[in-house]
mmCIF entry with sequence, helices, sheets and N, C-alpha, C, O atoms, coordinates in Angstrom:
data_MODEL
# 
_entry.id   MODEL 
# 
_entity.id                         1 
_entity.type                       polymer 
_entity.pdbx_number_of_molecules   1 
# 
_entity_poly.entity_id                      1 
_entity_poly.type                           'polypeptide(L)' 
_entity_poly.nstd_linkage                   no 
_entity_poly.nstd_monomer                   no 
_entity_poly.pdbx_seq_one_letter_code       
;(UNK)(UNK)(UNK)(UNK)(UNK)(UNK)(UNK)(UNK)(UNK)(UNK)(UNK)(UNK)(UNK)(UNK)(UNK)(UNK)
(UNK)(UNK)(UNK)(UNK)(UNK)(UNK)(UNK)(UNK)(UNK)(UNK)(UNK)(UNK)(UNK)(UNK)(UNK)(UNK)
(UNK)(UNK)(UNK)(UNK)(UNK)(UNK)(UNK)(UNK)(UNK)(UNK)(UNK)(UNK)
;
_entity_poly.pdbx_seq_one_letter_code_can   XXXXXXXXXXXXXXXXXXXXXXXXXXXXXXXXXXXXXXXXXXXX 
_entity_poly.pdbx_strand_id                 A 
# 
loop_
_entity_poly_seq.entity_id 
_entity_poly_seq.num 
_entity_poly_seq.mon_id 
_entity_poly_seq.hetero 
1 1  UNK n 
1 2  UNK n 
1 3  UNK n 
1 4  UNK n 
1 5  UNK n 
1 6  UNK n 
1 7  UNK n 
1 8  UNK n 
1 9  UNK n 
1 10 UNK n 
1 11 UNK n 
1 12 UNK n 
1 13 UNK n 
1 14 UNK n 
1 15 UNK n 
1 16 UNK n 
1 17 UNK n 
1 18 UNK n 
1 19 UNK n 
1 20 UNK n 
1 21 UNK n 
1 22 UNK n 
1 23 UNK n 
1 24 UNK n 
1 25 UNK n 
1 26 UNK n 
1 27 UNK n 
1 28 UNK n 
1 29 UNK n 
1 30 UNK n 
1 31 UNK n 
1 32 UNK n 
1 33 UNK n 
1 34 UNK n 
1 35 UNK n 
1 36 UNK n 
1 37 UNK n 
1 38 UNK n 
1 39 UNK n 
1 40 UNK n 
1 41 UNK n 
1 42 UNK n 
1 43 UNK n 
1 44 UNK n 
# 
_struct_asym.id          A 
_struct_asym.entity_id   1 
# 
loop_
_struct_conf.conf_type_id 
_struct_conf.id 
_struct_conf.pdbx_PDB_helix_id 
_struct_conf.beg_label_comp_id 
_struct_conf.beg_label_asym_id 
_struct_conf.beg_label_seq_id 
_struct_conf.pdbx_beg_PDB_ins_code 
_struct_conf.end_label_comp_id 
_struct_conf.end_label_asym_id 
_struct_conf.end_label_seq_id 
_struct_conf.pdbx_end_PDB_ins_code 
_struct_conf.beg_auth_comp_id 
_struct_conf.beg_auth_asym_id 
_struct_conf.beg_auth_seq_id 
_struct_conf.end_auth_comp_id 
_struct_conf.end_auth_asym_id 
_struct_conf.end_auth_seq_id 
_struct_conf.pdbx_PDB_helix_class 
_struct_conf.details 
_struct_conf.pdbx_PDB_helix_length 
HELX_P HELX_P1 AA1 UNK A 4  ? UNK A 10 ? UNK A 4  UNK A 10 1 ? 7  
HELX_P HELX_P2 AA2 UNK A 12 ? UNK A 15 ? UNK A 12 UNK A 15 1 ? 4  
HELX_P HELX_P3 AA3 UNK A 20 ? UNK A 41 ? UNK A 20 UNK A 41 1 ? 22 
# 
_struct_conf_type.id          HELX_P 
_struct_conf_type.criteria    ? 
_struct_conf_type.reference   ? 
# 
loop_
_atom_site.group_PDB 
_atom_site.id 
_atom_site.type_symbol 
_atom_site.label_atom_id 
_atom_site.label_alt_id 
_atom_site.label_comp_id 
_atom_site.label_asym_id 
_atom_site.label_entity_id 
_atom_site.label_seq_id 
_atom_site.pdbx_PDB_ins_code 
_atom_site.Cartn_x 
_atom_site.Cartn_y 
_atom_site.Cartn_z 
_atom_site.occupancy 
_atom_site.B_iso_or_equiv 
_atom_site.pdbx_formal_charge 
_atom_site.auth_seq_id 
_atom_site.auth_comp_id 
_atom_site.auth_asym_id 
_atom_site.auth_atom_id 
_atom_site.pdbx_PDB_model_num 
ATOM 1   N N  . UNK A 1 1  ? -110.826 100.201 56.435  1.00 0.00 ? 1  UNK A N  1 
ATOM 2   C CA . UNK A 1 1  ? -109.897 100.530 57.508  1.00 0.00 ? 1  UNK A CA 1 
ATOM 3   C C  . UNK A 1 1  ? -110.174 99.619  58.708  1.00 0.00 ? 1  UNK A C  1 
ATOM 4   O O  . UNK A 1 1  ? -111.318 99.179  58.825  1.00 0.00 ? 1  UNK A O  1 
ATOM 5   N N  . UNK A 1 2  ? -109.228 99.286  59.623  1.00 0.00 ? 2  UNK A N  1 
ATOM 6   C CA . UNK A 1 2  ? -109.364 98.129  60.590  1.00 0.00 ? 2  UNK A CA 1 
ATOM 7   C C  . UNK A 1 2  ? -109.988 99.071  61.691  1.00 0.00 ? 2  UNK A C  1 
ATOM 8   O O  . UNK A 1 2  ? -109.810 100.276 61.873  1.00 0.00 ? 2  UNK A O  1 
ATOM 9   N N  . UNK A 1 3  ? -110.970 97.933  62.541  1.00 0.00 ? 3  UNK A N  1 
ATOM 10  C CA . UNK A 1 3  ? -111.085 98.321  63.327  1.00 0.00 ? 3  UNK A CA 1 
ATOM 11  C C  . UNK A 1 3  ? -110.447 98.701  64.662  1.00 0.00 ? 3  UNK A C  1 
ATOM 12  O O  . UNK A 1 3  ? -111.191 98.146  65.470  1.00 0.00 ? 3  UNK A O  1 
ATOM 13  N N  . UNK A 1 4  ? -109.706 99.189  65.200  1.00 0.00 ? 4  UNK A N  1 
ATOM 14  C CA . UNK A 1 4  ? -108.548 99.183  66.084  1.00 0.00 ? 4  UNK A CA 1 
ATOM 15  C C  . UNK A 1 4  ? -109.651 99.337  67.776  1.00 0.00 ? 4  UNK A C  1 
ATOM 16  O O  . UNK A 1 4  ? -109.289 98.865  68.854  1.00 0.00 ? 4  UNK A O  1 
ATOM 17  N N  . UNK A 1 5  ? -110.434 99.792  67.637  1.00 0.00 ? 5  UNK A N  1 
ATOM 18  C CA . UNK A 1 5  ? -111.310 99.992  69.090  1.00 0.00 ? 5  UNK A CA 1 
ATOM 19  C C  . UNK A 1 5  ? -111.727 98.358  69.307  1.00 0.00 ? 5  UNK A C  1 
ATOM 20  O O  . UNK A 1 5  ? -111.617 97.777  70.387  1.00 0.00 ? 5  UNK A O  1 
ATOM 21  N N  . UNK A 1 6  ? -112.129 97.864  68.299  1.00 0.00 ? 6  UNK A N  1 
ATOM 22  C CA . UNK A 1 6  ? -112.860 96.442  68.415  1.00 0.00 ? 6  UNK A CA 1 
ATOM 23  C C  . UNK A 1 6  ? -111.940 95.231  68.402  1.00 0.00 ? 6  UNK A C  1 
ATOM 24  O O  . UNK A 1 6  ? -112.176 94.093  68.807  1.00 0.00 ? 6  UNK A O  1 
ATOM 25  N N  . UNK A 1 7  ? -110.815 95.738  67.833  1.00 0.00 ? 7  UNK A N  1 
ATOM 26  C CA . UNK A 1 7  ? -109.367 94.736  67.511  1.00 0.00 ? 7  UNK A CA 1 
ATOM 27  C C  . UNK A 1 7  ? -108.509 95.121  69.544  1.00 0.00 ? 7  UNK A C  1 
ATOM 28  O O  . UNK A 1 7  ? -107.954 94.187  70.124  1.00 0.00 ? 7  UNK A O  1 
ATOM 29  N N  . UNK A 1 8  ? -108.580 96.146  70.032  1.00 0.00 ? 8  UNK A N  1 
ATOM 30  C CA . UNK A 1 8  ? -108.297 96.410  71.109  1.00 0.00 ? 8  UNK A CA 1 
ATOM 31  C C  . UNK A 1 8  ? -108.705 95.922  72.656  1.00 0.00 ? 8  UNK A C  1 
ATOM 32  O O  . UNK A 1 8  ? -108.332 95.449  73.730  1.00 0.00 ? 8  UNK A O  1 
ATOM 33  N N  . UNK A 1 9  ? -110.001 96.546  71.682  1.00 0.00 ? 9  UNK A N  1 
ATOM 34  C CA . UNK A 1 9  ? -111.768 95.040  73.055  1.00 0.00 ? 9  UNK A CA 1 
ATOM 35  C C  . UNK A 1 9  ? -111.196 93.895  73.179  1.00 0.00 ? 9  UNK A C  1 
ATOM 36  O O  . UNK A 1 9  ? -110.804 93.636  74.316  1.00 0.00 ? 9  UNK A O  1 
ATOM 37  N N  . UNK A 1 10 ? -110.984 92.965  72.212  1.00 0.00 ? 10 UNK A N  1 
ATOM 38  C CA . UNK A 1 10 ? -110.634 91.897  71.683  1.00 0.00 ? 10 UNK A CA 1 
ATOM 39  C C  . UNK A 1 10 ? -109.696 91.296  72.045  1.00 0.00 ? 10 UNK A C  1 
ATOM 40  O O  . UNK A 1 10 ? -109.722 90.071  72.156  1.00 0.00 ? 10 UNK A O  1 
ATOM 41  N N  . UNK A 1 11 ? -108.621 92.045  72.319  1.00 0.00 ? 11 UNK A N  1 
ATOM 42  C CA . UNK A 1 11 ? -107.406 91.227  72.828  1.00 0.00 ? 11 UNK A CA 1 
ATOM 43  C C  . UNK A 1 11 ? -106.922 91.759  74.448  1.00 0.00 ? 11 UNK A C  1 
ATOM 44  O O  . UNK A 1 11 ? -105.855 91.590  75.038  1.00 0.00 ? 11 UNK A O  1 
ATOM 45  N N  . UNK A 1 12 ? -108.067 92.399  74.831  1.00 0.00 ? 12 UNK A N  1 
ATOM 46  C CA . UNK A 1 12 ? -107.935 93.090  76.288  1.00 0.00 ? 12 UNK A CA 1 
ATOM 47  C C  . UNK A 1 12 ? -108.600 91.903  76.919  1.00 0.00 ? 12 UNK A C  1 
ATOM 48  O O  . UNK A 1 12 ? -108.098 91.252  77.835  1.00 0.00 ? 12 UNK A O  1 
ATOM 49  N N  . UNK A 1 13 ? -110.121 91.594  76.197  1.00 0.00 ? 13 UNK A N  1 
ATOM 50  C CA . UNK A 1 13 ? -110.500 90.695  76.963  1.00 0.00 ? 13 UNK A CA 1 
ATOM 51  C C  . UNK A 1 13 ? -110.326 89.278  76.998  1.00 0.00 ? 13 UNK A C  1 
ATOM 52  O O  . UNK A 1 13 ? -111.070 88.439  77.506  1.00 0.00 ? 13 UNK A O  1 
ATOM 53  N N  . UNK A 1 14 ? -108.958 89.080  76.228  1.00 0.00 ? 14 UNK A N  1 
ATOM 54  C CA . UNK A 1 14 ? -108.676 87.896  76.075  1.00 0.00 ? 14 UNK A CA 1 
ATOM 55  C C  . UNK A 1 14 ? -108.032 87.362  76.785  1.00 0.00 ? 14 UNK A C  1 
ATOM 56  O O  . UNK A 1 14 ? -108.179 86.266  77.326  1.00 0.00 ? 14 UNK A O  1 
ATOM 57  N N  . UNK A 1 15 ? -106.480 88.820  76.911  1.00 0.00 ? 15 UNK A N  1 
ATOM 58  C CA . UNK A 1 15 ? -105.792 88.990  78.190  1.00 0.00 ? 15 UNK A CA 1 
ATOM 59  C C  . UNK A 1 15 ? -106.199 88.954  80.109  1.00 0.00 ? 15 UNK A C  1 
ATOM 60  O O  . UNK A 1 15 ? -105.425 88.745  81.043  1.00 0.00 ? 15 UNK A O  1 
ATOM 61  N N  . UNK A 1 16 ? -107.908 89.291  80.133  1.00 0.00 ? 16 UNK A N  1 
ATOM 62  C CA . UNK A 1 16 ? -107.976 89.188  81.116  1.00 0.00 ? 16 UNK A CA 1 
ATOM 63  C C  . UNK A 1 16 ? -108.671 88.134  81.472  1.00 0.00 ? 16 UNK A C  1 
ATOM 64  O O  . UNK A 1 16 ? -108.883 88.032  82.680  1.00 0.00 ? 16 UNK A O  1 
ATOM 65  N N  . UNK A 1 17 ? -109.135 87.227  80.704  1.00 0.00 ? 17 UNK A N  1 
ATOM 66  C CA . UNK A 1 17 ? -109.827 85.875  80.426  1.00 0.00 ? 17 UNK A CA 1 
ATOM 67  C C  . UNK A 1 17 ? -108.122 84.861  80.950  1.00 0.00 ? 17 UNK A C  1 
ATOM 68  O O  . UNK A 1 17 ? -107.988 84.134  81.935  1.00 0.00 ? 17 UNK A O  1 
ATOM 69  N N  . UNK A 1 18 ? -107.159 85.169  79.960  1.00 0.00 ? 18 UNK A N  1 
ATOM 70  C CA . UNK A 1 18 ? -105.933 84.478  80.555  1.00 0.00 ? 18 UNK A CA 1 
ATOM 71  C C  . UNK A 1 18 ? -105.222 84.536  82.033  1.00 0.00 ? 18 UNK A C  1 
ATOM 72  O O  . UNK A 1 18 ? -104.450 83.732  82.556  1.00 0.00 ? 18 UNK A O  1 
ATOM 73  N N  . UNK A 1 19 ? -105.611 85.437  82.387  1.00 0.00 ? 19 UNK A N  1 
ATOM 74  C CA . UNK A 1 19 ? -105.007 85.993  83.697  1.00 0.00 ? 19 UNK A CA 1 
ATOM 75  C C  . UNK A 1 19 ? -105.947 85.599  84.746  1.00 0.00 ? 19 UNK A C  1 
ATOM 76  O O  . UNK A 1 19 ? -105.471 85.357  85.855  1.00 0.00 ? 19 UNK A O  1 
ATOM 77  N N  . UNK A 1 20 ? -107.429 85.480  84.537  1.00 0.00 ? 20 UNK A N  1 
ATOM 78  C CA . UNK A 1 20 ? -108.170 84.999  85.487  1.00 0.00 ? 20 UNK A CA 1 
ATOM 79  C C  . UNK A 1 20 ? -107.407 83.113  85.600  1.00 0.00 ? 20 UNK A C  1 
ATOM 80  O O  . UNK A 1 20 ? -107.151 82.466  86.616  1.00 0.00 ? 20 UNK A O  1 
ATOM 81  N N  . UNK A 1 21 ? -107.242 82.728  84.161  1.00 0.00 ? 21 UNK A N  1 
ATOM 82  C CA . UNK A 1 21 ? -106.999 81.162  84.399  1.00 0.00 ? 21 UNK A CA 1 
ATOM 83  C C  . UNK A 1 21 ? -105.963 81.129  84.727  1.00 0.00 ? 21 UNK A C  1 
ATOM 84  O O  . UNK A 1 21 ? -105.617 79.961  84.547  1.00 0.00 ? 21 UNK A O  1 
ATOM 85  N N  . UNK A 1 22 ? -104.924 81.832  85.242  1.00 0.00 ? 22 UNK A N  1 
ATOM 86  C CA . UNK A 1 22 ? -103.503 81.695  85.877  1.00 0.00 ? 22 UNK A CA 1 
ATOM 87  C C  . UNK A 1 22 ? -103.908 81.909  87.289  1.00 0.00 ? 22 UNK A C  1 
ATOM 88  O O  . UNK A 1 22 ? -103.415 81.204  88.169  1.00 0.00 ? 22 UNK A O  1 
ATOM 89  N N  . UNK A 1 23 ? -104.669 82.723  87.528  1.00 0.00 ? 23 UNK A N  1 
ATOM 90  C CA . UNK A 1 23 ? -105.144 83.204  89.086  1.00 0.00 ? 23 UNK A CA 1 
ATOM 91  C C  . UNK A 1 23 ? -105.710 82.261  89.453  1.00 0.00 ? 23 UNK A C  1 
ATOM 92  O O  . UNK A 1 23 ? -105.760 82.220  90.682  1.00 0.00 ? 23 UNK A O  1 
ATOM 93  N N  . UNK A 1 24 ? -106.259 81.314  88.882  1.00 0.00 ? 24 UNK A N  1 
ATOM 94  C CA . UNK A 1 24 ? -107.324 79.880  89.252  1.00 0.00 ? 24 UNK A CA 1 
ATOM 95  C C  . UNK A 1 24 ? -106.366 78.895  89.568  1.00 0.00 ? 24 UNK A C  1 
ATOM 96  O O  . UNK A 1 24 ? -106.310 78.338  90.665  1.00 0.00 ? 24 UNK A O  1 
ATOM 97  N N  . UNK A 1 25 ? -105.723 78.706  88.758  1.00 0.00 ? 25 UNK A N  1 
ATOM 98  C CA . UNK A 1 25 ? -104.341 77.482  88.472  1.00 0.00 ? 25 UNK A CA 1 
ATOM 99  C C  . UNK A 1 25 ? -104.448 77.437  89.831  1.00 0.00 ? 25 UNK A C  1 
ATOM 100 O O  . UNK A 1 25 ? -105.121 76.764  90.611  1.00 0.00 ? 25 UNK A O  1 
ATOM 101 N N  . UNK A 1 26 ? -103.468 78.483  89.966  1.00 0.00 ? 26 UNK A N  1 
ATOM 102 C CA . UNK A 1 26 ? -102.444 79.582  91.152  1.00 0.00 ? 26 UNK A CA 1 
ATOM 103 C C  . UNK A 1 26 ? -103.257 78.714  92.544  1.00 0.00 ? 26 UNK A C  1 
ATOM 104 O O  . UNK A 1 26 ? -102.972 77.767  93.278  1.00 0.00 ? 26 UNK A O  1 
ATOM 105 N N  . UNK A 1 27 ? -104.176 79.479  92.411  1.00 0.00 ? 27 UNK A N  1 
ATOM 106 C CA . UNK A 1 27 ? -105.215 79.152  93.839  1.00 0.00 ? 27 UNK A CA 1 
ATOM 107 C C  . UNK A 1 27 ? -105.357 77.329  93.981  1.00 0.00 ? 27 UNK A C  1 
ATOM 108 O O  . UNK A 1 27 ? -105.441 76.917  95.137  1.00 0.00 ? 27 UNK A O  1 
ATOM 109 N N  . UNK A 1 28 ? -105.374 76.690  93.294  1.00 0.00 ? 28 UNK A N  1 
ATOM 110 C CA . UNK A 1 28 ? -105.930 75.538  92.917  1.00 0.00 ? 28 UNK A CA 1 
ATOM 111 C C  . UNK A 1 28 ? -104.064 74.672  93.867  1.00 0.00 ? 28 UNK A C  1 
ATOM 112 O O  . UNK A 1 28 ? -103.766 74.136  94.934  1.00 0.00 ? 28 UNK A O  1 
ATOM 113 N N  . UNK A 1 29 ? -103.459 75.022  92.722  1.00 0.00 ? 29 UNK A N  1 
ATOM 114 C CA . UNK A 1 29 ? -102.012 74.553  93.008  1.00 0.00 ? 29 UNK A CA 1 
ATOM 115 C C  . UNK A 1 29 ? -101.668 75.184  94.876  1.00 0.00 ? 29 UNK A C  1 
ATOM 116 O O  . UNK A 1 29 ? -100.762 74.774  95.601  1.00 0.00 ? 29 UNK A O  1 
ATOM 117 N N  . UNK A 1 30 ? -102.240 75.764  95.068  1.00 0.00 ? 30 UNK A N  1 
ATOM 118 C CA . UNK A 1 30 ? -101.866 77.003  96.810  1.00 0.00 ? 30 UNK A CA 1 
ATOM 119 C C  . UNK A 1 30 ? -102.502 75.662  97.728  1.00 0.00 ? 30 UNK A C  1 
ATOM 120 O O  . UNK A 1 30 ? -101.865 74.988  98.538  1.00 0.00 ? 30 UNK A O  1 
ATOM 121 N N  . UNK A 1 31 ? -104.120 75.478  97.296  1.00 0.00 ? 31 UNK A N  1 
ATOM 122 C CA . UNK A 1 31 ? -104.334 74.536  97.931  1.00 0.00 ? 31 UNK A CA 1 
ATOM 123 C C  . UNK A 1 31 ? -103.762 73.456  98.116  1.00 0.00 ? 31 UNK A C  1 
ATOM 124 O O  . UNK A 1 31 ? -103.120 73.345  99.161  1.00 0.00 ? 31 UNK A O  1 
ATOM 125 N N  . UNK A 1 32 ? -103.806 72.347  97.193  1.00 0.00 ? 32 UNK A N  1 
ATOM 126 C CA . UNK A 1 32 ? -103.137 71.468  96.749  1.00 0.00 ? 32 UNK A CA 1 
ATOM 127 C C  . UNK A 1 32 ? -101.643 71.452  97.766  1.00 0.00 ? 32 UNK A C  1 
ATOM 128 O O  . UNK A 1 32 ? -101.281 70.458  98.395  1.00 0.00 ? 32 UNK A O  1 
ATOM 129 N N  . UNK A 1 33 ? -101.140 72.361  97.755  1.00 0.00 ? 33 UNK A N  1 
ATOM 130 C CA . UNK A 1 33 ? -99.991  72.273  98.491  1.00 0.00 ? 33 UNK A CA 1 
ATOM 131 C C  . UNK A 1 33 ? -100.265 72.227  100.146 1.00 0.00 ? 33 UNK A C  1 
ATOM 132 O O  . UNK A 1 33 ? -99.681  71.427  100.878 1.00 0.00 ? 33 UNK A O  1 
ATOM 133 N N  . UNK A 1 34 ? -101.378 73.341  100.685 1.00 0.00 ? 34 UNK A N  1 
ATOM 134 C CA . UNK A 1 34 ? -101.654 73.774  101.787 1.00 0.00 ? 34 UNK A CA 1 
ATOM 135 C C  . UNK A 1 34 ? -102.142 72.066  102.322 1.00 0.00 ? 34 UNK A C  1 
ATOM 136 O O  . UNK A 1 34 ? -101.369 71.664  103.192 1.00 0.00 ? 34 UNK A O  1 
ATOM 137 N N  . UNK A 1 35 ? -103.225 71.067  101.968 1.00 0.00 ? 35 UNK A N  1 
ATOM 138 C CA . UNK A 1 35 ? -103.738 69.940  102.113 1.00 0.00 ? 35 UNK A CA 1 
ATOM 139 C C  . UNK A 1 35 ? -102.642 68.927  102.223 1.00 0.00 ? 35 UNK A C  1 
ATOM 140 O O  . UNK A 1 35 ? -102.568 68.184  103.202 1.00 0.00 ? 35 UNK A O  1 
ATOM 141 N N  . UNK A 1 36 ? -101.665 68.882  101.086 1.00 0.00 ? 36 UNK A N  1 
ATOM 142 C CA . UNK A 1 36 ? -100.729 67.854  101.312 1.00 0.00 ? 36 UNK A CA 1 
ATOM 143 C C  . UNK A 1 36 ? -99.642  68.044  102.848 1.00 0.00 ? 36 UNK A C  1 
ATOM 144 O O  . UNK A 1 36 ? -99.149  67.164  103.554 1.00 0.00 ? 36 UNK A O  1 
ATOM 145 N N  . UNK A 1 37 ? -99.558  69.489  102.953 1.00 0.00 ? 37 UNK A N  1 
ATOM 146 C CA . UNK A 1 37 ? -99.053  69.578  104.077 1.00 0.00 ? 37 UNK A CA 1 
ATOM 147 C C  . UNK A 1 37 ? -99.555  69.142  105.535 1.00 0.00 ? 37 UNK A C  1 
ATOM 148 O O  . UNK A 1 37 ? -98.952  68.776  106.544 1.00 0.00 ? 37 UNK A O  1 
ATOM 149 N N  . UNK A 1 38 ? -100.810 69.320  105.252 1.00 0.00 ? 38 UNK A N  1 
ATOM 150 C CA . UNK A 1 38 ? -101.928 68.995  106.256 1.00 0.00 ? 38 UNK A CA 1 
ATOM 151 C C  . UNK A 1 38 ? -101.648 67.037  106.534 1.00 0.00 ? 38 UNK A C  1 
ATOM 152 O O  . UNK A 1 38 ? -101.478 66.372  107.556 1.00 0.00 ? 38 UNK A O  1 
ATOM 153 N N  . UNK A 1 39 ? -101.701 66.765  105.414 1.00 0.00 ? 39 UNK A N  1 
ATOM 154 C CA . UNK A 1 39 ? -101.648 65.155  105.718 1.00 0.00 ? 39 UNK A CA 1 
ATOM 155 C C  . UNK A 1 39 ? -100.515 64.840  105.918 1.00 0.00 ? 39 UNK A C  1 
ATOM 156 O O  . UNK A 1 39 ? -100.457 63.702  106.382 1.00 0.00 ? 39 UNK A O  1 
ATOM 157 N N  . UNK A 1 40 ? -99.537  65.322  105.785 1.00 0.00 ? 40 UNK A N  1 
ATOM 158 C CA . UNK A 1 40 ? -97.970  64.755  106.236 1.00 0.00 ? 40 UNK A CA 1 
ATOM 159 C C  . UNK A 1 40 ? -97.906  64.941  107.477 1.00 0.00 ? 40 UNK A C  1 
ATOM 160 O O  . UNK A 1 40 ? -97.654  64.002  108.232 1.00 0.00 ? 40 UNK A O  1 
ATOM 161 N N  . UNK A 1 41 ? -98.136  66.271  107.953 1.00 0.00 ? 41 UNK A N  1 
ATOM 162 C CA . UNK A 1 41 ? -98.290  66.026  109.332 1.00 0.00 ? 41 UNK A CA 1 
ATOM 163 C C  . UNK A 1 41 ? -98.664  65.296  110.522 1.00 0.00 ? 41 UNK A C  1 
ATOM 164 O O  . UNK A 1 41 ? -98.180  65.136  111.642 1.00 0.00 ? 41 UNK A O  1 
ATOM 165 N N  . UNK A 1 42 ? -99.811  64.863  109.824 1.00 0.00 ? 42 UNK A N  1 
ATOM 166 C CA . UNK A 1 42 ? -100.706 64.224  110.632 1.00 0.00 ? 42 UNK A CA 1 
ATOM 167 C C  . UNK A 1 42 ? -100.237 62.945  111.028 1.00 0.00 ? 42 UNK A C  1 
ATOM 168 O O  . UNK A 1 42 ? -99.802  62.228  110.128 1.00 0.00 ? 42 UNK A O  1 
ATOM 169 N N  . UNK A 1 43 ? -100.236 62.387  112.520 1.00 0.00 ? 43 UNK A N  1 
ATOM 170 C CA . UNK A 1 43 ? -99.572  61.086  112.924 1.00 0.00 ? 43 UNK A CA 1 
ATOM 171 C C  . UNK A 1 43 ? -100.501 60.135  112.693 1.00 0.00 ? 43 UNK A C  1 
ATOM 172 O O  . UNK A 1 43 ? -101.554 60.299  113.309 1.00 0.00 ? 43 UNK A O  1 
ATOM 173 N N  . UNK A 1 44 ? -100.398 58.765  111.677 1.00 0.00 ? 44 UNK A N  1 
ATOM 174 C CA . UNK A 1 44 ? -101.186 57.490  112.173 1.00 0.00 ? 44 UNK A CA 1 
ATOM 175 C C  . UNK A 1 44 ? -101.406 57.395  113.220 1.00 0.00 ? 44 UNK A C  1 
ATOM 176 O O  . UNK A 1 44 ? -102.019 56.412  113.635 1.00 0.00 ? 44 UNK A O  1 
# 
């Protein structure tokens, strides 16, 4: 019989393994934007 508790573990923590690397992207890309804004501004 399958394990369904361990098959459940399994794809919970896979899901929240994926969601941390979207939350990283996320933050990464926030910056990225926040900096480029920073330098456009800025006068020679």
């Amino acid at each position: 019989m399958a394990d369904y508790k361990e098959m459940y573990f399994k794809l919970l923590n896979a899901t929240e393994d994926a969601i941390r690397i979207l939350i990283k992207a996320q933050q990464e890309c926030e910056e990225m934007y926040i900096s480029s804004e920073d330098e456009e501004g800025k006068q020679p």
